[in-house]
Residue frames relative to the residue before (quaternion, step in Angstrom):
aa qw qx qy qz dx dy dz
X 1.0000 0.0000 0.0000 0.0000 0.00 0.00 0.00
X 0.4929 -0.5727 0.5199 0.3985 3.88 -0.80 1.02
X 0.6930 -0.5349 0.4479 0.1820 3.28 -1.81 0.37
X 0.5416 0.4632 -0.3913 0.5822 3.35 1.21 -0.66
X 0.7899 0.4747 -0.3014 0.2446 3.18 -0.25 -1.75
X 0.6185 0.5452 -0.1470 0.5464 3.69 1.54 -0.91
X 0.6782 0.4473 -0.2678 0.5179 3.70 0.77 -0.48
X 0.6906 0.5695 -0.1647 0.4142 3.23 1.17 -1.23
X 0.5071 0.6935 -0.1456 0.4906 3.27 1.45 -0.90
X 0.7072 0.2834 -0.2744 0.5867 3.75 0.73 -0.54
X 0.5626 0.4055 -0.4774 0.5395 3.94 0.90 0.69
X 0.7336 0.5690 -0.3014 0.2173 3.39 0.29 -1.31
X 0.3308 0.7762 -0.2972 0.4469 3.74 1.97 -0.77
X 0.0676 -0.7855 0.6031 0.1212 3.41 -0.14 -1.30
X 0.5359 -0.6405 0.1895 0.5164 2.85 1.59 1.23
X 0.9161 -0.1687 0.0712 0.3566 2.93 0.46 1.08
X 0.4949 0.7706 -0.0985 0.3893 3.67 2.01 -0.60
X 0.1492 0.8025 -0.5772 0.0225 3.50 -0.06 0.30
X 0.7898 0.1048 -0.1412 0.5876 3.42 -0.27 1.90
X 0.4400 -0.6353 0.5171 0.3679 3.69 -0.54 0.39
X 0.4197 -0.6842 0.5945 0.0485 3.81 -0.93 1.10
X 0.0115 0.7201 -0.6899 -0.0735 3.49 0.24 -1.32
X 0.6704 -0.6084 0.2792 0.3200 3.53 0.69 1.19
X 0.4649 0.5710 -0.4058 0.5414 3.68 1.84 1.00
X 0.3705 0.7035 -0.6065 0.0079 3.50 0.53 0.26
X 0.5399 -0.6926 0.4125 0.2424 3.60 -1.21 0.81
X 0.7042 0.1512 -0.0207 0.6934 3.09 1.62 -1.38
X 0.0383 -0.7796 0.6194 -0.0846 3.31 -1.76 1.45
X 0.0934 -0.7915 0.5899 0.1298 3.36 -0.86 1.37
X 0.0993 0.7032 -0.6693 -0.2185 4.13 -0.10 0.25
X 0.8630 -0.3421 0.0859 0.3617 3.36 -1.66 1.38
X 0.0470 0.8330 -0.5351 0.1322 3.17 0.08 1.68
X 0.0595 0.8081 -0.5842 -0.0461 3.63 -0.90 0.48
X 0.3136 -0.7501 0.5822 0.0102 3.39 -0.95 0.92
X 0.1250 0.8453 -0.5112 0.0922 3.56 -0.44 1.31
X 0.2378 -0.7903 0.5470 0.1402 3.80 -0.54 1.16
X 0.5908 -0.4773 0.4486 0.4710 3.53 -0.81 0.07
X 0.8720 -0.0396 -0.1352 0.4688 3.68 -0.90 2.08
X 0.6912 0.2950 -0.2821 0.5964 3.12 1.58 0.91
X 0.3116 -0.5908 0.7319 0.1348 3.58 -1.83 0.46
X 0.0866 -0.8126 0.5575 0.1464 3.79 -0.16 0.97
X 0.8033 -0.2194 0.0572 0.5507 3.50 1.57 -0.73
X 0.5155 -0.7603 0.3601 -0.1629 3.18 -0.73 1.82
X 0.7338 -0.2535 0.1297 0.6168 3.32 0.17 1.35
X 0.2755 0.5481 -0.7695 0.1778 3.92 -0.27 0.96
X 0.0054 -0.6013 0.7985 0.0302 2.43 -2.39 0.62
X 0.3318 0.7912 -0.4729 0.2006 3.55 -0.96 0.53
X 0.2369 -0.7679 0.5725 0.1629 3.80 -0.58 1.02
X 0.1328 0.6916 -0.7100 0.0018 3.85 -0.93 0.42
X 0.3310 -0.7606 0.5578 -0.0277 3.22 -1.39 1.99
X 0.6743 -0.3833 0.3025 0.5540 3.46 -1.19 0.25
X 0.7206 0.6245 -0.2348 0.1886 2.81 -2.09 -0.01
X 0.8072 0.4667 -0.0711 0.3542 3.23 1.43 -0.85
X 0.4034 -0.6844 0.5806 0.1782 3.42 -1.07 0.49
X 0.0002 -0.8196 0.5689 -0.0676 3.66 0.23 1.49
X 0.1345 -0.7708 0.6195 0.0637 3.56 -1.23 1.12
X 0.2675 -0.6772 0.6832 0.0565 3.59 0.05 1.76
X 0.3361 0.7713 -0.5395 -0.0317 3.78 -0.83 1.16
X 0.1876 0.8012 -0.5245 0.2185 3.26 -0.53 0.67
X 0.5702 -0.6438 0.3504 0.3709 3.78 -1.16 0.78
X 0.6999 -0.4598 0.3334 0.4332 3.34 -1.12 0.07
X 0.7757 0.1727 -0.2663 0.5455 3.77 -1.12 1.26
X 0.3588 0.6312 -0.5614 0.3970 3.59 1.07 0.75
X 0.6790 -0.4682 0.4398 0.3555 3.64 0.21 -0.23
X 0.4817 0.7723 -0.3837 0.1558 3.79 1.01 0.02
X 0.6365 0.5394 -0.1819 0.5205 3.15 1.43 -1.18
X 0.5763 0.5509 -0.3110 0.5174 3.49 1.42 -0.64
X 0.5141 0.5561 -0.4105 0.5079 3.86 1.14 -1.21
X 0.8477 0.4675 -0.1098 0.2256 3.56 0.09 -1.08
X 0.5545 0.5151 -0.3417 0.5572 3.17 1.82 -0.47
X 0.5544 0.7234 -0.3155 0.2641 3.21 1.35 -1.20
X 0.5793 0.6644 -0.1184 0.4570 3.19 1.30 -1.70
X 0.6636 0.5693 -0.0946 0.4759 3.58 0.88 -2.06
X 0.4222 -0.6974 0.5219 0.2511 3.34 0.66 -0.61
X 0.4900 0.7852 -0.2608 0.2744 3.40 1.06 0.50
X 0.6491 0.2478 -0.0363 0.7183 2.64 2.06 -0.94
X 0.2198 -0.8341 0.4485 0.2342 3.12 -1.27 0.17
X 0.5017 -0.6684 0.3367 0.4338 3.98 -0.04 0.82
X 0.4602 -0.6254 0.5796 0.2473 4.00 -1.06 1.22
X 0.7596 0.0353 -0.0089 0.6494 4.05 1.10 -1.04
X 0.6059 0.6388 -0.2657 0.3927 3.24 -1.07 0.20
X 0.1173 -0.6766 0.6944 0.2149 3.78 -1.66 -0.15
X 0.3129 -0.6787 0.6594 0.0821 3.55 -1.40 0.53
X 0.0585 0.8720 -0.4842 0.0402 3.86 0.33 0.82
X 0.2779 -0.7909 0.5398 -0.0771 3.80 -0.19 1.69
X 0.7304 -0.2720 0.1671 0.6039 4.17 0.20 0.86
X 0.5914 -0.6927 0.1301 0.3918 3.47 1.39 0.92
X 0.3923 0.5574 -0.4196 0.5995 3.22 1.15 1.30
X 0.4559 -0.6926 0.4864 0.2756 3.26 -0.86 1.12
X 0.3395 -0.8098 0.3970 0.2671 3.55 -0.70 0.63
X 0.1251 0.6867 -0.6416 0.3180 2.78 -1.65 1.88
X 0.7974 -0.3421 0.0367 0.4958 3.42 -1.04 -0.65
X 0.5983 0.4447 -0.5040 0.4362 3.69 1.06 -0.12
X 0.5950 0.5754 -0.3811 0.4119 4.02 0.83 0.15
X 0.5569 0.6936 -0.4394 0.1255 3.34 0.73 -0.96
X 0.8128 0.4106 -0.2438 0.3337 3.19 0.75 -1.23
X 0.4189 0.6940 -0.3929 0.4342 3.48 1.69 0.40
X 0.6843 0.5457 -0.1614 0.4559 3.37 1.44 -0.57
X 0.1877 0.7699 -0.5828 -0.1799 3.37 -0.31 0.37
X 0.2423 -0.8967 0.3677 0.0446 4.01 -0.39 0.53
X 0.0519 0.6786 -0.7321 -0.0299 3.85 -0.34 0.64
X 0.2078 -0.7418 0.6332 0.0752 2.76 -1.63 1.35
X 0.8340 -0.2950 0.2520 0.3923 3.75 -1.01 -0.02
X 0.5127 0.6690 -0.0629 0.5344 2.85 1.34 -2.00
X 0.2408 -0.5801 0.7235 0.2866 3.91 -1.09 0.73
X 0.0839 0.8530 -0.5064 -0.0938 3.37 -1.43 0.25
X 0.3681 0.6860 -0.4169 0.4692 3.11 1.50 0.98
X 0.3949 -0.6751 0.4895 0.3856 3.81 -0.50 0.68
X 0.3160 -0.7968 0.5036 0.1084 3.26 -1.41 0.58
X 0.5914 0.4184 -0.4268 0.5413 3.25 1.64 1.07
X 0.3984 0.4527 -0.6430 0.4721 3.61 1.09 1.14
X 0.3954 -0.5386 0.6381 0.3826 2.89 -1.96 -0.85
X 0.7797 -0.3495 0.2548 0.4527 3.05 -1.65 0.56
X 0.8127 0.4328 -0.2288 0.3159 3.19 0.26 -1.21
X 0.5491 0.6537 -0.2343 0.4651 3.24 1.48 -0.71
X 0.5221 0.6764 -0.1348 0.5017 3.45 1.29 -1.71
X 0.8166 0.1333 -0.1276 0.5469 3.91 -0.02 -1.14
X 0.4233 0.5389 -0.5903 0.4265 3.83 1.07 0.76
X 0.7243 0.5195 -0.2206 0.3961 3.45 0.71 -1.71
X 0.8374 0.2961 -0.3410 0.3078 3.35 0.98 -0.25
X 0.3802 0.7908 -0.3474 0.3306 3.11 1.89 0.01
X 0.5459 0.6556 -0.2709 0.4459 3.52 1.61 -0.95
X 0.6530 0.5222 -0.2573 0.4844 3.83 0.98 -0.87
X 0.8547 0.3597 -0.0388 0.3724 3.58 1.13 -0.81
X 0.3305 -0.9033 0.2128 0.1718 3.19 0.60 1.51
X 0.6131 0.5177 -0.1449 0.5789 2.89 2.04 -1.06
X 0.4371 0.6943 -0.5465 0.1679 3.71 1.22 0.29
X 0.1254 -0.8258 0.5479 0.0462 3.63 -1.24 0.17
X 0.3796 -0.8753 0.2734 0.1229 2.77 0.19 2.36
X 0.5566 0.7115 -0.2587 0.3422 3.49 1.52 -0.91
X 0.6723 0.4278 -0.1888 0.5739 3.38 1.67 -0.96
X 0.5894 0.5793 -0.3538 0.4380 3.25 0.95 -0.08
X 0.6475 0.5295 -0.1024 0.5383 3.13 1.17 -1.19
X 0.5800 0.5872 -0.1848 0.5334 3.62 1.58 -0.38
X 0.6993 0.4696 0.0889 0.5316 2.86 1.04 -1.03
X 0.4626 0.6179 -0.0379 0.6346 3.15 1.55 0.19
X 0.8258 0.3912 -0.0202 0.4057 2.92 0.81 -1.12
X 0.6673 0.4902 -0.0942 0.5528 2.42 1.74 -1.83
X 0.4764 0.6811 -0.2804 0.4801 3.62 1.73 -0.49
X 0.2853 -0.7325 0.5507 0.2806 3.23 0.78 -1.33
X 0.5304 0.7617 -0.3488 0.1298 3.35 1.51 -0.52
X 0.2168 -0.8393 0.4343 0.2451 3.55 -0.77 0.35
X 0.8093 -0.4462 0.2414 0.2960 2.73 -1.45 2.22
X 0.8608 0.3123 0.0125 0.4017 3.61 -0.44 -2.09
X 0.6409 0.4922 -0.4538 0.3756 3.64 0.88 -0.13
X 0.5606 -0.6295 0.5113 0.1672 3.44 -1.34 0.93
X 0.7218 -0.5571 0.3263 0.2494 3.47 -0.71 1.71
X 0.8542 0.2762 -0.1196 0.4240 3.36 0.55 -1.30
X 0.6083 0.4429 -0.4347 0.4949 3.50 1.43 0.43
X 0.3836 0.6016 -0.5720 0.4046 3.74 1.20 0.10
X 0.6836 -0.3937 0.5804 0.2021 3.45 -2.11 0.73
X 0.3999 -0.6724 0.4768 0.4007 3.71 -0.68 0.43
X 0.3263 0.5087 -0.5933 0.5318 4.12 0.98 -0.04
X 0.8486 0.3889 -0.2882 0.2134 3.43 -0.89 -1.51
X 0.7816 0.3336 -0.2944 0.4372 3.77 1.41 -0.59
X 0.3863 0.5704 -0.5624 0.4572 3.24 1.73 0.70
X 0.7082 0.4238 -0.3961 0.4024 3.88 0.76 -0.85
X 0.3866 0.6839 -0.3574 0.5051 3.81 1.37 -0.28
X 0.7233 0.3170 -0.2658 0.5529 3.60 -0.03 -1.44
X 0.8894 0.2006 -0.3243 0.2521 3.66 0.27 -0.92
X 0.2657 0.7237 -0.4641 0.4363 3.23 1.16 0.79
X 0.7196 0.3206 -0.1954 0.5841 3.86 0.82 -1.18
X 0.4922 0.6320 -0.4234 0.4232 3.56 0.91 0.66
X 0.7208 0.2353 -0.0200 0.6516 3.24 0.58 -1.93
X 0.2770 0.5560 -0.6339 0.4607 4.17 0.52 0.64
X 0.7977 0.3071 -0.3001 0.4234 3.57 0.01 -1.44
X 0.1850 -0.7468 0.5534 0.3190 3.83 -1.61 0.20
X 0.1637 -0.8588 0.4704 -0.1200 2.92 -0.29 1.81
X 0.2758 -0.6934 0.5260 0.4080 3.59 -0.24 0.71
X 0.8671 0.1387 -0.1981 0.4354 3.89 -0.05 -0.32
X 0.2428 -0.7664 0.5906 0.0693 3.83 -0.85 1.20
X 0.2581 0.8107 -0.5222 -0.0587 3.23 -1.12 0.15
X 0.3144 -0.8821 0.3503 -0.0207 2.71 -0.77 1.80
X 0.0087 -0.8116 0.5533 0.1871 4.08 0.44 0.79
X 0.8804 -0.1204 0.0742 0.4526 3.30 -1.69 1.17
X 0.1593 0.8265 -0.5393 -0.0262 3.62 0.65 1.15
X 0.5740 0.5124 -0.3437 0.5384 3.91 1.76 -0.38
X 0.3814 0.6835 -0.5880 0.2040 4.18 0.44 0.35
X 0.8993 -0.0100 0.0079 0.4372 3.01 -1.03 0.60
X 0.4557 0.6493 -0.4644 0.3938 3.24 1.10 1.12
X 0.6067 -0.5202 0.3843 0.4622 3.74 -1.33 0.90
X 0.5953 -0.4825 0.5325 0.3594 3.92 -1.29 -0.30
X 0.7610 0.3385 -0.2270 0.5048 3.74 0.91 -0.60
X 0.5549 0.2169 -0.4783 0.6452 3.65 1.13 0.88
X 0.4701 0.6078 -0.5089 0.3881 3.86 0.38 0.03
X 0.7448 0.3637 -0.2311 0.5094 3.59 1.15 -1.06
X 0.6214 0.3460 -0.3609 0.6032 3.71 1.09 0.12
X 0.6304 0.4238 -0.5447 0.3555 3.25 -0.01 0.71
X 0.5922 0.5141 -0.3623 0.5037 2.94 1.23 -1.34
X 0.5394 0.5546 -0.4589 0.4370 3.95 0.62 -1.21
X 0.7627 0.5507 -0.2480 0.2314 3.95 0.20 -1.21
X 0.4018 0.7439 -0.1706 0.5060 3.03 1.86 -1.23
X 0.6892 0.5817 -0.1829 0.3914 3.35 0.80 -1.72
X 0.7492 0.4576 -0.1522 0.4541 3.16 0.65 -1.94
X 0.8018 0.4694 -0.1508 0.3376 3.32 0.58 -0.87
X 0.6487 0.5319 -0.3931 0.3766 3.38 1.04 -0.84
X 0.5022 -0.6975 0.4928 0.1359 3.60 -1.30 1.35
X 0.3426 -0.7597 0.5354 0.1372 4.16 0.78 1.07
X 0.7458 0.3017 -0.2365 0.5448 3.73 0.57 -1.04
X 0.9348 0.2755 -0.0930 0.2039 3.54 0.49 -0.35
X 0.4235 0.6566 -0.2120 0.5870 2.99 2.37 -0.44
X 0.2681 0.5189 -0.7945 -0.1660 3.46 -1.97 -0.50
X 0.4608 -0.6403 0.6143 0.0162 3.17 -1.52 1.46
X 0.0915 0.7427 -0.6602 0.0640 3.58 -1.02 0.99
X 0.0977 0.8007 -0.5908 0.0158 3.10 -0.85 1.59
X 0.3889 -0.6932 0.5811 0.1748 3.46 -1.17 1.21
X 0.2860 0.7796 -0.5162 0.2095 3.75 -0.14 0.27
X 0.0874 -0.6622 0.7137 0.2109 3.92 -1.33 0.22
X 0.6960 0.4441 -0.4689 0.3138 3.78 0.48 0.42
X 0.1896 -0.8629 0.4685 0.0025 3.45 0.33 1.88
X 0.5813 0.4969 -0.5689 0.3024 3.83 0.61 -0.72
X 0.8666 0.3022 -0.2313 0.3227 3.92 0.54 -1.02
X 0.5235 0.4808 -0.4041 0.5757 3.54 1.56 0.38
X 0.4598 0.6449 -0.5477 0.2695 4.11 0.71 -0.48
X 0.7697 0.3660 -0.3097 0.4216 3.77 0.35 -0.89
X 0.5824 0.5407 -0.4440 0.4139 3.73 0.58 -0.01
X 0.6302 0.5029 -0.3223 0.4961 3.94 1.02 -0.94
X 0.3385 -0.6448 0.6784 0.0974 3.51 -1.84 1.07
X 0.6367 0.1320 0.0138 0.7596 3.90 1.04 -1.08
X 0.1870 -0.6387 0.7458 0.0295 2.81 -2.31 0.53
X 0.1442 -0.8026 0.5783 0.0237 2.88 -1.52 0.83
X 0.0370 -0.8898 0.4498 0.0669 3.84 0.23 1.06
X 0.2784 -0.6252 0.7090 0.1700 4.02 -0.58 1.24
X 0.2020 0.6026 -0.7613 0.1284 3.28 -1.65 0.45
X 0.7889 -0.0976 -0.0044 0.6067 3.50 -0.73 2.11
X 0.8006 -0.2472 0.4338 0.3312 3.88 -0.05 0.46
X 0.8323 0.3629 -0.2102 0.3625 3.59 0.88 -0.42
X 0.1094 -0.7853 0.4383 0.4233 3.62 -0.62 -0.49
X 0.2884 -0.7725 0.5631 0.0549 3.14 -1.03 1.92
X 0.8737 0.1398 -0.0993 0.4552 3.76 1.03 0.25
X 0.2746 0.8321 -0.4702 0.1055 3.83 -0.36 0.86
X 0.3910 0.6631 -0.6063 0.1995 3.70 -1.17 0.35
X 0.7874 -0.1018 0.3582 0.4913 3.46 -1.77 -0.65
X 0.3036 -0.6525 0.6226 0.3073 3.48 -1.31 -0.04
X 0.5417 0.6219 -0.4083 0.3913 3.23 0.97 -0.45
X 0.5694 0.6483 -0.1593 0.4798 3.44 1.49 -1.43
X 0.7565 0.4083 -0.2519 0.4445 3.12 0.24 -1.55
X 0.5708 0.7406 -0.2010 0.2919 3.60 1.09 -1.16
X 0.5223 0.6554 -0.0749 0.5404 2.95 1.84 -1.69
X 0.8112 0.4601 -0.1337 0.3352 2.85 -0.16 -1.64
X 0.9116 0.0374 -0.1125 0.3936 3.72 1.03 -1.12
X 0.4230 -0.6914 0.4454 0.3804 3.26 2.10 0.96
X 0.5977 0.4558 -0.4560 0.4765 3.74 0.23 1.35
X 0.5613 -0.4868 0.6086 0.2784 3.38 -1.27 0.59
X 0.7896 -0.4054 0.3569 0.2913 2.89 -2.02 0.27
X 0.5420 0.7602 0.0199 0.3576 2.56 1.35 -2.21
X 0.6177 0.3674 -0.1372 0.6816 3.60 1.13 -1.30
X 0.7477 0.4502 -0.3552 0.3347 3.29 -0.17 -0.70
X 0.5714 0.7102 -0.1306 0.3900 3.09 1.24 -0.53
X 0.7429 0.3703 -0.0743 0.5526 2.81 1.38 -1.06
X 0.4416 0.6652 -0.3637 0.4798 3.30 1.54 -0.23
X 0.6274 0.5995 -0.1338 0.4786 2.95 0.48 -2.09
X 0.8580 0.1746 -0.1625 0.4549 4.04 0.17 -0.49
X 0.3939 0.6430 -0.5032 0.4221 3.27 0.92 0.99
Protein backbone atom coordinates (compact mmCIF):
# COMPACT_ATOMS: atom_id res chain seq x y z
CA UNK A 1 0.00 0.00 0.00
CA UNK A 2 1.60 3.62 -1.02
CA UNK A 3 2.64 5.68 1.97
CA UNK A 4 0.23 8.37 1.75
CA UNK A 5 -2.73 6.32 1.26
CA UNK A 6 -1.50 3.99 4.40
CA UNK A 7 -0.31 6.77 6.72
CA UNK A 8 -3.27 8.75 5.94
CA UNK A 9 -5.61 6.02 6.79
CA UNK A 10 -5.00 6.00 10.59
CA UNK A 11 -6.63 9.76 10.55
CA UNK A 12 -9.30 9.32 8.09
CA UNK A 13 -11.32 6.44 10.56
CA UNK A 14 -12.44 8.81 13.11
CA UNK A 15 -11.23 6.58 15.51
CA UNK A 16 -12.75 4.17 14.16
CA UNK A 17 -16.33 5.87 12.67
CA UNK A 18 -17.70 5.55 9.45
CA UNK A 19 -20.16 8.57 9.02
CA UNK A 20 -21.01 10.73 11.96
CA UNK A 21 -23.08 8.46 14.64
CA UNK A 22 -24.08 11.07 17.12
CA UNK A 23 -23.56 8.31 19.66
CA UNK A 24 -26.35 5.95 17.52
CA UNK A 25 -24.13 3.70 15.91
CA UNK A 26 -26.25 0.64 14.80
CA UNK A 27 -23.28 -1.50 13.98
CA UNK A 28 -20.08 -2.00 16.35
CA UNK A 29 -16.87 -3.85 15.91
CA UNK A 30 -14.42 -3.10 19.16
CA UNK A 31 -10.99 -4.81 18.02
CA UNK A 32 -12.36 -7.80 16.60
CA UNK A 33 -10.45 -10.62 14.99
CA UNK A 34 -11.66 -13.69 13.46
CA UNK A 35 -9.38 -16.74 13.19
CA UNK A 36 -10.14 -20.22 11.34
CA UNK A 37 -7.87 -23.02 11.74
CA UNK A 38 -4.33 -21.71 9.63
CA UNK A 39 -5.87 -18.48 9.14
CA UNK A 40 -6.55 -14.73 10.51
CA UNK A 41 -9.79 -13.75 8.54
CA UNK A 42 -9.75 -10.34 10.44
CA UNK A 43 -7.39 -8.69 12.81
CA UNK A 44 -7.93 -6.12 15.26
CA UNK A 45 -11.16 -4.34 13.61
CA UNK A 46 -12.71 -1.58 15.02
CA UNK A 47 -15.31 0.62 13.56
CA UNK A 48 -18.87 2.23 14.29
CA UNK A 49 -21.38 2.42 11.21
CA UNK A 50 -24.76 4.47 12.01
CA UNK A 51 -28.11 4.46 10.50
CA UNK A 52 -28.77 5.60 7.25
CA UNK A 53 -25.93 4.50 5.26
CA UNK A 54 -24.67 3.14 2.16
CA UNK A 55 -21.48 1.09 3.30
CA UNK A 56 -18.93 -0.13 0.57
CA UNK A 57 -17.04 -3.17 2.34
CA UNK A 58 -14.10 -3.11 -0.43
CA UNK A 59 -11.41 -5.14 -0.67
CA UNK A 60 -9.93 -8.13 -2.91
CA UNK A 61 -10.89 -11.51 -2.50
CA UNK A 62 -9.66 -13.29 1.02
CA UNK A 63 -9.51 -9.81 2.61
CA UNK A 64 -11.86 -10.66 5.28
CA UNK A 65 -15.23 -9.37 3.74
CA UNK A 66 -17.47 -12.25 3.78
CA UNK A 67 -16.12 -12.84 7.32
CA UNK A 68 -17.05 -8.84 8.19
CA UNK A 69 -20.52 -9.87 7.30
CA UNK A 70 -21.17 -13.16 8.83
CA UNK A 71 -19.78 -11.56 11.85
CA UNK A 72 -22.56 -8.91 11.85
CA UNK A 73 -25.31 -11.87 10.65
CA UNK A 74 -24.73 -13.76 13.49
CA UNK A 75 -23.14 -16.56 11.87
CA UNK A 76 -19.93 -16.41 13.19
CA UNK A 77 -18.68 -15.79 16.26
CA UNK A 78 -15.61 -13.24 17.03
CA UNK A 79 -12.17 -15.46 18.41
CA UNK A 80 -11.25 -11.63 20.21
CA UNK A 81 -13.21 -8.84 20.45
CA UNK A 82 -17.23 -7.88 20.57
CA UNK A 83 -19.53 -7.36 17.53
CA UNK A 84 -22.45 -5.05 18.88
CA UNK A 85 -25.85 -5.18 16.49
CA UNK A 86 -28.50 -2.16 17.91
CA UNK A 87 -26.32 -2.85 21.01
CA UNK A 88 -26.92 -6.43 21.51
CA UNK A 89 -24.45 -8.81 20.60
CA UNK A 90 -25.56 -10.48 17.51
CA UNK A 91 -27.80 -13.47 17.71
CA UNK A 92 -31.20 -14.54 18.41
CA UNK A 93 -32.46 -11.20 19.83
CA UNK A 94 -30.79 -9.60 16.43
CA UNK A 95 -31.82 -11.79 13.83
CA UNK A 96 -34.64 -10.12 12.62
CA UNK A 97 -32.63 -6.80 12.37
CA UNK A 98 -30.65 -8.48 9.73
CA UNK A 99 -31.65 -9.16 6.55
CA UNK A 100 -28.63 -11.02 4.57
CA UNK A 101 -27.64 -12.29 1.00
CA UNK A 102 -24.86 -14.36 1.13
CA UNK A 103 -22.40 -15.31 -1.73
CA UNK A 104 -23.76 -18.78 -1.70
CA UNK A 105 -27.19 -19.04 -3.97
CA UNK A 106 -29.70 -20.15 -1.53
CA UNK A 107 -32.94 -20.35 -3.06
CA UNK A 108 -34.00 -23.89 -4.30
CA UNK A 109 -33.93 -24.31 -7.87
CA UNK A 110 -36.86 -26.69 -8.25
CA UNK A 111 -39.51 -24.01 -7.09
CA UNK A 112 -40.58 -21.22 -9.08
CA UNK A 113 -39.99 -17.77 -8.72
CA UNK A 114 -43.14 -17.24 -7.52
CA UNK A 115 -43.29 -20.16 -5.35
CA UNK A 116 -39.55 -19.36 -3.98
CA UNK A 117 -40.41 -15.67 -2.48
CA UNK A 118 -43.76 -17.36 -0.96
CA UNK A 119 -41.64 -19.97 1.05
CA UNK A 120 -39.52 -17.42 2.18
CA UNK A 121 -41.83 -14.74 3.01
CA UNK A 122 -43.20 -17.09 5.93
CA UNK A 123 -39.68 -16.86 7.91
CA UNK A 124 -39.81 -13.03 7.78
CA UNK A 125 -42.10 -11.15 9.79
CA UNK A 126 -41.04 -7.88 8.45
CA UNK A 127 -41.58 -9.23 4.81
CA UNK A 128 -43.47 -6.85 2.45
CA UNK A 129 -45.28 -8.52 -0.23
CA UNK A 130 -45.99 -5.19 -2.14
CA UNK A 131 -42.15 -4.69 -2.59
CA UNK A 132 -41.68 -7.88 -3.64
CA UNK A 133 -44.24 -7.75 -6.10
CA UNK A 134 -42.54 -4.33 -7.16
CA UNK A 135 -39.65 -5.66 -7.61
CA UNK A 136 -40.73 -8.22 -9.76
CA UNK A 137 -41.72 -6.18 -12.07
CA UNK A 138 -39.01 -3.96 -12.02
CA UNK A 139 -36.92 -7.39 -12.38
CA UNK A 140 -38.87 -8.47 -15.18
CA UNK A 141 -38.79 -11.79 -13.50
CA UNK A 142 -40.99 -14.51 -14.55
CA UNK A 143 -43.61 -15.60 -12.02
CA UNK A 144 -43.88 -19.57 -13.34
CA UNK A 145 -40.31 -20.18 -14.31
CA UNK A 146 -38.36 -22.62 -12.13
CA UNK A 147 -35.31 -21.16 -10.12
CA UNK A 148 -32.89 -23.41 -11.67
CA UNK A 149 -33.74 -22.63 -15.30
CA UNK A 150 -33.31 -18.77 -14.68
CA UNK A 151 -29.83 -17.27 -16.27
CA UNK A 152 -27.41 -16.54 -13.43
CA UNK A 153 -28.26 -12.43 -14.00
CA UNK A 154 -31.95 -13.28 -13.33
CA UNK A 155 -31.21 -15.39 -9.93
CA UNK A 156 -28.91 -12.66 -8.82
CA UNK A 157 -32.11 -10.23 -9.28
CA UNK A 158 -34.26 -13.22 -7.58
CA UNK A 159 -31.89 -13.62 -4.53
CA UNK A 160 -31.85 -9.84 -4.31
CA UNK A 161 -35.33 -9.34 -4.51
CA UNK A 162 -35.95 -11.78 -1.25
CA UNK A 163 -33.53 -9.50 0.43
CA UNK A 164 -34.88 -5.96 0.02
CA UNK A 165 -38.76 -7.69 0.19
CA UNK A 166 -37.96 -7.79 3.96
CA UNK A 167 -37.85 -4.16 6.00
CA UNK A 168 -34.87 -4.67 7.66
CA UNK A 169 -33.08 -2.02 9.45
CA UNK A 170 -29.63 -3.54 8.45
CA UNK A 171 -28.95 -5.39 4.84
CA UNK A 172 -26.15 -7.09 3.84
CA UNK A 173 -25.29 -7.78 0.69
CA UNK A 174 -22.03 -10.26 -0.12
CA UNK A 175 -20.69 -9.84 -3.75
CA UNK A 176 -24.33 -9.35 -4.90
CA UNK A 177 -22.84 -8.28 -8.78
CA UNK A 178 -20.40 -11.71 -9.11
CA UNK A 179 -20.49 -13.26 -11.95
CA UNK A 180 -23.27 -11.32 -13.17
CA UNK A 181 -24.00 -10.05 -16.97
CA UNK A 182 -23.44 -5.95 -17.09
CA UNK A 183 -27.16 -5.34 -18.05
CA UNK A 184 -28.56 -6.86 -14.72
CA UNK A 185 -25.49 -5.34 -12.90
CA UNK A 186 -27.15 -1.94 -13.87
CA UNK A 187 -30.63 -3.01 -12.55
CA UNK A 188 -29.63 -4.03 -9.55
CA UNK A 189 -27.49 -1.40 -8.82
CA UNK A 190 -30.64 0.89 -10.33
CA UNK A 191 -32.92 -1.21 -7.59
CA UNK A 192 -30.68 -0.72 -4.60
CA UNK A 193 -31.43 2.96 -5.45
CA UNK A 194 -35.19 2.79 -5.50
CA UNK A 195 -35.54 0.88 -2.62
CA UNK A 196 -33.15 1.71 -0.01
CA UNK A 197 -35.18 3.30 3.13
CA UNK A 198 -32.53 6.66 4.01
CA UNK A 199 -34.54 7.01 7.34
CA UNK A 200 -34.42 3.53 8.20
CA UNK A 201 -31.94 1.20 6.42
CA UNK A 202 -27.94 0.97 6.60
CA UNK A 203 -26.67 -0.86 3.51
CA UNK A 204 -23.51 -3.06 3.65
CA UNK A 205 -21.91 -3.97 0.58
CA UNK A 206 -18.95 -6.41 0.36
CA UNK A 207 -17.95 -6.29 -3.26
CA UNK A 208 -14.41 -5.65 -5.32
CA UNK A 209 -16.36 -4.41 -8.38
CA UNK A 210 -16.24 -0.57 -7.50
CA UNK A 211 -16.59 1.19 -11.01
CA UNK A 212 -20.54 0.14 -10.95
CA UNK A 213 -21.24 0.08 -7.13
CA UNK A 214 -18.95 3.52 -6.42
CA UNK A 215 -22.02 5.86 -6.84
CA UNK A 216 -24.46 4.06 -4.60
CA UNK A 217 -21.90 4.14 -1.30
CA UNK A 218 -21.96 7.31 1.31
CA UNK A 219 -18.82 5.76 3.58
CA UNK A 220 -16.32 3.18 2.79
CA UNK A 221 -14.78 0.58 4.26
CA UNK A 222 -11.49 -1.03 2.68
CA UNK A 223 -10.21 -4.78 4.20
CA UNK A 224 -6.75 -5.36 3.02
CA UNK A 225 -5.15 -8.87 4.57
CA UNK A 226 -7.78 -9.04 7.45
CA UNK A 227 -7.35 -5.44 8.27
CA UNK A 228 -8.82 -2.07 7.78
CA UNK A 229 -6.26 -0.09 5.74
CA UNK A 230 -8.85 2.66 4.78
CA UNK A 231 -12.24 4.29 5.99
CA UNK A 232 -14.49 7.47 6.08
CA UNK A 233 -17.11 9.49 3.96
CA UNK A 234 -16.39 9.31 0.32
CA UNK A 235 -16.91 12.65 -0.04
CA UNK A 236 -13.97 12.96 2.68
CA UNK A 237 -11.86 10.43 1.52
CA UNK A 238 -12.28 11.97 -2.07
CA UNK A 239 -11.08 15.36 -0.67
CA UNK A 240 -8.45 14.40 1.05
CA UNK A 241 -6.62 12.31 -1.86
CA UNK A 242 -8.09 13.94 -5.20
CA UNK A 243 -8.94 10.21 -6.32
CA UNK A 244 -11.99 8.33 -7.03
CA UNK A 245 -13.18 5.47 -5.32
CA UNK A 246 -11.98 3.39 -8.06
CA UNK A 247 -8.27 4.71 -7.47
CA UNK A 248 -8.34 4.35 -4.12
CA UNK A 249 -9.03 1.07 -4.48
CA UNK A 250 -6.39 0.18 -6.25
CA UNK A 251 -3.97 1.79 -4.05
CA UNK A 252 -5.34 0.23 -1.05
CA UNK A 253 -4.66 -3.43 -2.69
CA UNK A 254 -1.26 -3.11 -3.63
Amino acid sequence: MPKGVSSAARRTGDAGTVGSTDGRSLIRFDHVSKSFPGADALKDVTVEIPKGRVVGLLGPNGSGKSTFLKLIAGLHRPTRGEVFVAGEPPGRRTKELVAYLPEVDHIYPWMTVERSLNFLSAFYKDWDGAKAERLLDFFKLPRRHKVGKLSKGMRGKLRLTAVLARSAPVVLLDEPLSGIDPPSRVSIVDALVREFDAGEQTIIISTHEVLETESLFDSLIFLHQGRIALQGDVDTLRQRYGASVQDLFKEVIQ
